[in-house]
C-alpha positions as a printed NumPy array, in Angstrom:
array([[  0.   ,   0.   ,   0.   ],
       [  1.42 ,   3.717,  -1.036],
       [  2.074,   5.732,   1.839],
       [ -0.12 ,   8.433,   0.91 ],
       [ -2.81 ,   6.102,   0.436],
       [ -2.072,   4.01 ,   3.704],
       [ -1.645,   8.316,   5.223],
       [ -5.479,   8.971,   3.778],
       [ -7.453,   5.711,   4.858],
       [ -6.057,   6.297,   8.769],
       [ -7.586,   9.676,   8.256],
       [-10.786,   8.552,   7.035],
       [-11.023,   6.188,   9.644],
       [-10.129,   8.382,  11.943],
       [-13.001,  10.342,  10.944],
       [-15.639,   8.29 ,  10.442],
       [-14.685,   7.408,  14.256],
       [-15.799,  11.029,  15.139],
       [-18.915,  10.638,  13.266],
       [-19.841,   6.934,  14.756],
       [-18.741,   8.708,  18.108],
       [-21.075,  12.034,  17.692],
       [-24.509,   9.7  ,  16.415],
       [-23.875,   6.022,  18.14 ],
       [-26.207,   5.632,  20.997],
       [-27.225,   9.796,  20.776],
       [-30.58 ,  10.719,  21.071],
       [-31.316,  12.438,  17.35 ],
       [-34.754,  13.883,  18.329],
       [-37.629,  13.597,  20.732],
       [-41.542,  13.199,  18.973],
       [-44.139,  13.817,  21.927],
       [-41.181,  13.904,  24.626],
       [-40.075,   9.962,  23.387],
       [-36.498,   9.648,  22.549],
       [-35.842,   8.141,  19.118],
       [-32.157,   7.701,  17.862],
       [-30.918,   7.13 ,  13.931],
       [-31.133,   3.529,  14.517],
       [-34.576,   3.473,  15.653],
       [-35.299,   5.763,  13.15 ],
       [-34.309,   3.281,  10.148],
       [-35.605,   0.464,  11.637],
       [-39.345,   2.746,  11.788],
       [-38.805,   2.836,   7.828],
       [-38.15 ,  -0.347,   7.341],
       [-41.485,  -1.322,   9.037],
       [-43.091,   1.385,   6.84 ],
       [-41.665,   0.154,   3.847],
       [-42.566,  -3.472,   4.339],
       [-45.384,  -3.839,   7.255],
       [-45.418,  -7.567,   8.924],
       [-41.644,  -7.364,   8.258],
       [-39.723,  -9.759,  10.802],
       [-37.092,  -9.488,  13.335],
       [-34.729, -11.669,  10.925],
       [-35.317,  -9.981,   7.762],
       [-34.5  ,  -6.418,   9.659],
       [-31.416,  -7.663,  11.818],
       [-30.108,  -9.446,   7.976],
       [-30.994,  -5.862,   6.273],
       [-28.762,  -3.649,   8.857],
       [-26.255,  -6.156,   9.374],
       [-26.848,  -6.993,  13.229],
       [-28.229,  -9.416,  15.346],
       [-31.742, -10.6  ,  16.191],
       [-30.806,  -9.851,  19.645],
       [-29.991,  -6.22 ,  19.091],
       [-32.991,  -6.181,  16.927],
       [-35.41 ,  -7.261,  20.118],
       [-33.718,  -4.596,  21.751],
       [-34.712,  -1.842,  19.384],
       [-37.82 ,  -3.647,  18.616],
       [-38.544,  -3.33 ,  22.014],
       [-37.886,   0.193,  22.894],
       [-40.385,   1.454,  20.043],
       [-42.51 ,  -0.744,  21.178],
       [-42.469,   1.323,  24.799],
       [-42.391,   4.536,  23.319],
       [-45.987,   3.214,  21.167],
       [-44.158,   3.717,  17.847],
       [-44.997,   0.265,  16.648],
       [-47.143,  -2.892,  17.52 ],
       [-45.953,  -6.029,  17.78 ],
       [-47.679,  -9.411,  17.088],
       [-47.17 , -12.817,  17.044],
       [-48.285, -15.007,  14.741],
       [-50.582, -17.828,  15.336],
       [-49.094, -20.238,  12.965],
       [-45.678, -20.237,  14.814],
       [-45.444, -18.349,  18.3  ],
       [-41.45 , -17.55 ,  17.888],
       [-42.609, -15.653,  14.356],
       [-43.621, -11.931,  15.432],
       [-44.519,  -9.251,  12.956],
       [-44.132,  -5.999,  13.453],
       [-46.007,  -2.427,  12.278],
       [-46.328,   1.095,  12.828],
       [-48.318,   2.26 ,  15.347],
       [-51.431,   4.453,  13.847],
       [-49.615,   7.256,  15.793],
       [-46.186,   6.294,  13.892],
       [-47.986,   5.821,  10.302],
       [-49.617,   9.957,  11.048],
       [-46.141,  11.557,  12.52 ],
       [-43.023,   9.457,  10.978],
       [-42.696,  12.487,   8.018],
       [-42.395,  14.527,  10.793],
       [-39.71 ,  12.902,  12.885],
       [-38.13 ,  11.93 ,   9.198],
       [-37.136,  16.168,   8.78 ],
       [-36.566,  16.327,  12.234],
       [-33.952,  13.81 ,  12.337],
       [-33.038,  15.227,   8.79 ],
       [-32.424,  17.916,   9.982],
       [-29.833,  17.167,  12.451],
       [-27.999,  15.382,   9.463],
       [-27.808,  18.191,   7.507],
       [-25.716,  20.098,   9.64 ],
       [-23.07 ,  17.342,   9.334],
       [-23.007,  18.162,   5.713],
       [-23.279,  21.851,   6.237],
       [-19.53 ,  22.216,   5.11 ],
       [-20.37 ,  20.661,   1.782],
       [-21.066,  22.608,  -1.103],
       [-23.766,  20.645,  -4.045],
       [-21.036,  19.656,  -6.178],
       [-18.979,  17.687,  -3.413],
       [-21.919,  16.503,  -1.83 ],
       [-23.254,  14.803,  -4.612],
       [-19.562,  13.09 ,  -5.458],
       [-19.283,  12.089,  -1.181],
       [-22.943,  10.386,  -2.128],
       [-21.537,   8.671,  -5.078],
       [-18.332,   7.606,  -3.713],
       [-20.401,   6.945,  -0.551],
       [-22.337,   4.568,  -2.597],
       [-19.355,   2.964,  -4.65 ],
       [-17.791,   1.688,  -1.213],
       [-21.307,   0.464,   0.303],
       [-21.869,  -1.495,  -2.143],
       [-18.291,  -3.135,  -2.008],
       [-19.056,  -4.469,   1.165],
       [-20.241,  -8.208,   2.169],
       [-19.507,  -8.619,   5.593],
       [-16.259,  -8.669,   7.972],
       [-15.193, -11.9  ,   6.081],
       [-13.779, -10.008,   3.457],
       [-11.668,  -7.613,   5.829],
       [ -7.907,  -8.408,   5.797],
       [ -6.594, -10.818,   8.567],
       [ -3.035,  -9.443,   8.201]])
């Protein structure tokens, strides 16, 4: 690997460790004095998108576990975002959909939470924003999972 190559990826990561740092586990925005974080947030439109949509499809979608899933699952289920049921045919099947409430609002907490993205990409004119979302894009879709990562 060039140095100046080997130089610019450390400085990447070192930023996209500020960024994981500022949003991971952060609060993005309250709806009706209920916390609801990024996470939560994309899980919400992945109900909307697909309604009935189950705890395996979503945790295979984001890349984490079912556990972690429950966990989220769980938390919007408290804070009346979505309704959980279980199916009849097989009790360890549960389905999952926005709560009325969610369905109404979730364009609302969508700009809010919006909104605190767009400051991140305040420093961005339209020209390098739309080559980050390309390039953005271009290394997403390079990635399968940690078994390609080096071992070295």
């Amino acid at each position: 690997m060039k140095n100046n190559r080997k130089k610019q990826i450390k400085e990447i990561l070192k930023n996209m460790h500020k960024i994981r740092r500022l949003f991971s586990g952060e609060t993005m925005c309250y709806y009706q004095n209920k916390p609801i974080t990024n996470t939560q947030f994309i899980v919400l439109g992945l109900i909307k998108n697909k309604e009935n949509i189950g705890i395996k499809e979503i945790a295979q979608t984001l890349g984490i576990t079912c556990s972690a899933v429950t966990q989220i699952i769980n938390n919007l289920t408290k804070n009346k975002y979505i309704n959980k049921r279980i199916s009849s045919a097989d009790r360890r099947n549960i389905k999952i959909k926005l709560s009325k409430n969610s369905r109404k609002n979730i364009n609302y907490i969508e700009n809010k939470l919006l909104k605190n993205f767009y400051n991140l990409f305040e420093s961005l004119n339209d020209k390098e924003l739309s080559t980050f979302c390309k390039l953005n894009s271009k290394i997403t879709k390079n990635l399968i999972g940690p078994k390609n990562l080096s071992k070295k």
